[in-house]
C-alpha positions in Angstrom: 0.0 0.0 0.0 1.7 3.5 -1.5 1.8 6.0 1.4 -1.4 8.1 1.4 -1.1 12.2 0.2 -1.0 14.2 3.5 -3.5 16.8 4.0 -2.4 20.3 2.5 -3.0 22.1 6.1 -0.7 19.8 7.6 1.8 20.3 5.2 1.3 23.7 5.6 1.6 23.5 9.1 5.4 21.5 8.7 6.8 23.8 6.3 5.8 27.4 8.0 6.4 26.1 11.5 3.1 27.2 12.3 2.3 28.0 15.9 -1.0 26.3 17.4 -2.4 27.2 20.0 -0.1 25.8 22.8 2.0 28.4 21.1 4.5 25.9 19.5 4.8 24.5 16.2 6.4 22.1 13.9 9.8 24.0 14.6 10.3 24.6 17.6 12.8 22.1 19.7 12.8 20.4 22.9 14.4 22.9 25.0 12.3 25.5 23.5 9.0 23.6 24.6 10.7 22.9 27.9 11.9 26.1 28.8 11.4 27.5 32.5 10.3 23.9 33.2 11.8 22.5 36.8 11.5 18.6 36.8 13.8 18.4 39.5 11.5 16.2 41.6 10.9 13.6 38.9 11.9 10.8 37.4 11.5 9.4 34.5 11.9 6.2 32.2 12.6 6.4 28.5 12.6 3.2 26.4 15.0 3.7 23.7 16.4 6.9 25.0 20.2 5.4 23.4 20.1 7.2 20.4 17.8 9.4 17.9 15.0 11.5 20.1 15.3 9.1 22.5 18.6 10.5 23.9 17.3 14.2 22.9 14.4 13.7 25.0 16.6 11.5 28.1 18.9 15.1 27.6 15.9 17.3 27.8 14.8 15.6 30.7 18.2 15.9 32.5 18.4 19.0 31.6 15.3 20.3 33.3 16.6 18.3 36.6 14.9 14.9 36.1 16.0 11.9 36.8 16.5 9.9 33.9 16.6 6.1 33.3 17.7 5.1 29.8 15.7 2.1 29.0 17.6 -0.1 26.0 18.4 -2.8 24.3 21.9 -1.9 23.8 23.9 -1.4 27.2 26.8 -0.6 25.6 24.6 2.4 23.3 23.2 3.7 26.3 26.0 4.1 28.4 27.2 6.2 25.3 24.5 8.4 25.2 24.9 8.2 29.0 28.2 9.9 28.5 27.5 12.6 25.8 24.4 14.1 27.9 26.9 14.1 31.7 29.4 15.6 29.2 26.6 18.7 27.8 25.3 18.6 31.7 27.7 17.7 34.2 24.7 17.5 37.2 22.2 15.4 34.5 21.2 12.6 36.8 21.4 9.4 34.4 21.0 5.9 34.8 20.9 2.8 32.6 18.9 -0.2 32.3 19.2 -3.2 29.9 15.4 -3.5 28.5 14.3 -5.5 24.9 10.6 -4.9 24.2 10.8 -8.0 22.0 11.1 -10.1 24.6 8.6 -10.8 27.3 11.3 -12.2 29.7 13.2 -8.9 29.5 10.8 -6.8 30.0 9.6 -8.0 33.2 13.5 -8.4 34.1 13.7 -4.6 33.4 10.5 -3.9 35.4 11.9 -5.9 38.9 15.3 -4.4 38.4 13.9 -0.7 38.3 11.7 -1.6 41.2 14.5 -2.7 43.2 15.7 0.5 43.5 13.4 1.5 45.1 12.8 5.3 42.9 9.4 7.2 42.9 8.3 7.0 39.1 6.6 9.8 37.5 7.4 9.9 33.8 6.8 6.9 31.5 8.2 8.0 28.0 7.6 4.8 26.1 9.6 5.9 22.8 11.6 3.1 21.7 10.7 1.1 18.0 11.6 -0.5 15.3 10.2 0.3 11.8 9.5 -1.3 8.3 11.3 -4.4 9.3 11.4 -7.9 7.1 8.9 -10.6 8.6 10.2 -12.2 11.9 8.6 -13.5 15.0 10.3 -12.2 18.5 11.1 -14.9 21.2 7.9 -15.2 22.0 6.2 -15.8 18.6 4.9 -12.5 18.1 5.5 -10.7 14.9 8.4 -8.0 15.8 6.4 -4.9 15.2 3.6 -5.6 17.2 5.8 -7.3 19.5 8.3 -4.2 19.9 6.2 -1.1 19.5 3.1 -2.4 21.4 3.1 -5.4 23.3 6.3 -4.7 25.1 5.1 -1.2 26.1 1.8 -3.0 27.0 3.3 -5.4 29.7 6.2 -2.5 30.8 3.0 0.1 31.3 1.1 -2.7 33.6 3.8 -3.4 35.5 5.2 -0.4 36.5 2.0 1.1 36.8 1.2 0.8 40.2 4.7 2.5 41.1 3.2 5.7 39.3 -0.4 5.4 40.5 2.0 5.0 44.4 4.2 8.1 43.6 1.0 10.3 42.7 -0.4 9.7 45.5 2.1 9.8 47.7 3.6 12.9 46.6 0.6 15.0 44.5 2.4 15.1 41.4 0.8 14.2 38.5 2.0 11.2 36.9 2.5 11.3 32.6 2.6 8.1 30.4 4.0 9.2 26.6 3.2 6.7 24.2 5.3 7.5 20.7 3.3 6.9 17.7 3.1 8.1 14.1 1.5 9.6 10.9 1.6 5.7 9.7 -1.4 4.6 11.7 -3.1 6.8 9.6 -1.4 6.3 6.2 -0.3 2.4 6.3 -4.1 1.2 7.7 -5.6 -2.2 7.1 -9.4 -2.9 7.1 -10.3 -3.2 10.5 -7.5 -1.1 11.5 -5.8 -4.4 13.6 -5.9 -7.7 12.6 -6.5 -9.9 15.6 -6.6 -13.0 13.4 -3.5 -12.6 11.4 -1.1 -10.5 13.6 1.9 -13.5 13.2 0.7 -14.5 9.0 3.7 -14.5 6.9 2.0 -15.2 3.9 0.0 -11.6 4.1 3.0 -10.0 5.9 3.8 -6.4 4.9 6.3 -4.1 6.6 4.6 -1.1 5.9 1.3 -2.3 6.9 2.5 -4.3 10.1 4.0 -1.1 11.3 1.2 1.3 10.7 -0.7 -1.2 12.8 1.8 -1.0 15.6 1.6 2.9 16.0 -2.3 2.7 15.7 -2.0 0.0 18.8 0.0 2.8 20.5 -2.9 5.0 20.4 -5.5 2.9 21.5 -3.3 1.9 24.2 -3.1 5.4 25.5 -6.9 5.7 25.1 -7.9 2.6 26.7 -5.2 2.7 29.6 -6.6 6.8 30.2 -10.0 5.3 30.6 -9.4 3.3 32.5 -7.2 5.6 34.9 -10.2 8.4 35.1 -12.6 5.9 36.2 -10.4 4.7 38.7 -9.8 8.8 39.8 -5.7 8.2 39.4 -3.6 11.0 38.7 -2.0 9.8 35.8 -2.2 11.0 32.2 -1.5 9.1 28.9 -1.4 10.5 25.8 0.0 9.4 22.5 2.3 12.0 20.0 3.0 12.1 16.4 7.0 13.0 16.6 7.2 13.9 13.1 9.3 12.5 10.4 12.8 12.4 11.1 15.8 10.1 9.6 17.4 8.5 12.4 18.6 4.7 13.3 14.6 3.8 13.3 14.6 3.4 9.3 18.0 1.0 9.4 15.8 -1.7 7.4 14.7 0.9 5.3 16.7 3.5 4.4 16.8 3.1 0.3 13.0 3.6 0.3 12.7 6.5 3.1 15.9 8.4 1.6 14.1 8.6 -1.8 11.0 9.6 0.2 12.9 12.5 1.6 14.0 13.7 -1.9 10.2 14.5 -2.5 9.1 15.6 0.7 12.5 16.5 2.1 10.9 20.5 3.6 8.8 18.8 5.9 11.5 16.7 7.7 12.6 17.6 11.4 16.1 17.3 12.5 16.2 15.9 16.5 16.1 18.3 18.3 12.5 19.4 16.5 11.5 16.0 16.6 11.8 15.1 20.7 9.6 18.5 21.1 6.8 16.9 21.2 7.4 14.5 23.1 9.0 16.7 25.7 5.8 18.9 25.9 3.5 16.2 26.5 5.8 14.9 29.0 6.7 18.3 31.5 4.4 21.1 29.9 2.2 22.3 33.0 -0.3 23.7 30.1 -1.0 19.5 29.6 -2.2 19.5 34.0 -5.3 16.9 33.9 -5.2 16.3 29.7 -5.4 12.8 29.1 -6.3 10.5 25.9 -5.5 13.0 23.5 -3.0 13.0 20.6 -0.5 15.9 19.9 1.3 16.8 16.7 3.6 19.6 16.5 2.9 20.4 20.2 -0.6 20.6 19.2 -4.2 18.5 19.8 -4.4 17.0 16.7 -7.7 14.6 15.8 -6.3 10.9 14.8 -7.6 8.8 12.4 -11.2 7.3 13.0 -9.9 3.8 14.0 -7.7 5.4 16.6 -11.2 6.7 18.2 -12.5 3.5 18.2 -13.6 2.7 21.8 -14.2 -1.1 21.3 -11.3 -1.1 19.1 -9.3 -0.1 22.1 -11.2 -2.2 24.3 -10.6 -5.4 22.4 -6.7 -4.5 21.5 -6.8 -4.5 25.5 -8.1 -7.9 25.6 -6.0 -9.4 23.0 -2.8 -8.0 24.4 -3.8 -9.6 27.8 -4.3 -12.7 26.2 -1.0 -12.3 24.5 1.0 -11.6 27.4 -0.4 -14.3 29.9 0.3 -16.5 27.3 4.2 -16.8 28.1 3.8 -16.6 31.7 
């Protein structure tokens, strides 16, 4: 399926930097969003914070006095990135974890280790991905898109959820869950927007396709885990964010095919620093107090596509993933 045109206001939008009304736009940066923020009294977990925005956003963070664990795959990555944001920010508080969303075993690993250290938890930036990649099934014989982007954030969520619904109420602050999605669940759909019956079927397999399924998941993830939150009265948010389009390690498997995208639509790209904006906004922006279920673009509200608003959608994602995840208990 050939990527979809993008509406003209939203290119619009991308190539004057447009403000909204949060009064930032497509160009401003993460420190700019940020700016006069304290986060001193939070922490914060960012899943793929070794490289790309992940590291901007870890650096942001740190940079506005939070307390950063770098969630990743790659210890040896992260303790780089580790490095290069103590070296820009001598007092950045920065810690590193060994965490592969592929892998079910890991992921609860991760979540006992961070527990063990006994850390209040108020910032759940679950950013990490991988993008467009050939057909494989994780460890657990689930296709590695949906396994990576979505369930693995699924289980990490749950489990360290009752650490931030603890730290809320313990200390008042509000606690923020940032689920990274994309344009693609918009522009790589499939009817029915996920396919429950097929997620692991090689013989229908399509990398652009299984991944524009994955960052829909992401948002009805956020939607269904908010609901859920505001009926149970915890101060919590979730939200999901567009980052933009931005060349980084994320389109490794395919970089032939998104490079001669770029040619065409190279105005409307964002460098780093522009793409972790969002992100950071939704993450320490006081203007975001109470907002939750919502999905931001350019700092901005923006309305998602109409599968992303489906309730029971959400509802039986919910169900599935469950089902998923008990299943390798």
């Amino acid at each position: 399926m050939p990527l979809t045109t993008f509406h003209p206001i939203w290119i619009f939008r991308e190539l004057t930097g447009w403000r909204g009304p949060s009064g930032f736009g497509s160009g401003s940066t993460a420190e700019q969003v940020t700016a006069g923020v304290d986060a001193s009294n939070l922490t914060a977990i960012v899943t793929g914070g070794a490289s790309g925005i992940g590291e901007e956003t870890s650096r942001v963070l740190a940079l506005r006095g939070a307390h950063v664990i770098i969630a990743a795959r790659n210890i040896d990555a992260a303790n780089s990135a580790r490095s290069r944001i103590i070296d820009s920010n001598p007092a950045a508080r920065i810690d590193v974890l060994k965490l592969d969303l592929a892998s079910i075993k890991s992921v609860r690993s991760f979540a006992m280790n961070f527990l063990s250290m006994d850390l209040p938890l108020n910032l759940l930036i679950n950013n990490a991905g991988v993008m467009f990649c050939p057909y494989q099934l994780s460890e657990d014989g689930i296709e590695m898109q949906f396994a990576t982007n979505h369930i693995g954030h699924f289980l990490l969520t749950d489990l360290l959820l009752g650490k931030m619904k603890s730290t809320a109420r313990e200390t008042g602050i509000e606690g923020r869950i940032v689920n990274l999605s994309s344009i693609a669940h918009s522009t790589y759909i499939v009817p029915g927007g996920i396919r429950f019956h097929a997620i692991n079927d090689e013989s229908s397999y399509y990398d652009k396709t299984a991944y524009g399924q994955s960052k829909l998941a992401n948002i009805l993830h956020a939607n269904e885990l908010s609901r859920r939150l505001k009926e149970e009265g915890a101060n919590i948010t979730v939200n999901s964010v567009h980052p933009g389009l931005i060349m980084t390690n994320l389109v490794r498997h395919s970089a032939f095919y998104m490079g001669f995208l770029r040619v065409f639509t190279f105005p409307i790209w964002k460098d780093v620093p522009r793409g972790a904006a969002t992100t950071s906004y939704v993450a320490l922006h006081p203007a975001l107090n109470g907002v939750s279920g919502k999905y931001f673009q350019d700092c901005n509200e923006r309305e998602p596509s109409d599968d992303a608003r489906d309730k029971e959608l959400a509802r039986k994602l919910w169900e599935f993933s469950e089902r998923l995840v008990l299943a390798e208990q």
